[in-house]
C-alpha positions, 0 to 999 in steps of 0.5 A, a space after each residue: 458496479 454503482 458508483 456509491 458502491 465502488 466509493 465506498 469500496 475504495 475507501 475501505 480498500 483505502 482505509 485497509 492498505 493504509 493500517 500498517 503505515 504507521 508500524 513502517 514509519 516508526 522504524 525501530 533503527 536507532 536500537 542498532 548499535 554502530 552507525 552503519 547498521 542504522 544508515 543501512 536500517 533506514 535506507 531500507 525502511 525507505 525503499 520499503 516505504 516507496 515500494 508500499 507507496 507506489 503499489 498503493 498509487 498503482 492499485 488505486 488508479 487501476 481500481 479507478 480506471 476499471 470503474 470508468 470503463 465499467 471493467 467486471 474486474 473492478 470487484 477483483 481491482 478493489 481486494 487487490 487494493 486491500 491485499 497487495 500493498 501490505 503484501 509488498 512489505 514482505 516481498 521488499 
């Protein structure tokens, strides 16, 4: 893949994974009514939030190093980057 290309796809994939950020750190927790259900609602939220995180970092540097290698699957690395981590919201 040529580098203009790959960039490009990075960025998109990027820009992709990183739309349902904003819903994830805007929790809703403070509607809950007693204190238990909302410390509980925000340690979720958090493990959530790092689970998200950390697959993003992972398929970003995997997409990258693919690249460097010259990898057929860079293609492959990229929709990964844009499916997977709003993916990981439902599975965490």
């Amino acid at each position: 893949m040529k580098v203009l290309s790959f960039t490009l796809g990075l960025i998109g994939a990027t820009m992709f994974s990183l739309c349902p950020l904003p819903v994830l750190f805007m929790a809703e927790c403070q509607l809950n009514e007693r204190p238990d259900e909302v410390a509980a609602c925000f340690a979720n939220v958090e493990r959530v939030q790092n689970i998200y995180l950390t697959v993003l970092a992972v398929l970003f540097v995997t997409a990258l190093a693919l690249q460097l290698r010259g990898s057929r699957w860079t293609v492959a690395a990229l929709f990964a980057l844009a499916i997977a981590p709003p993916a990981s919201i439902f599975v965490a």
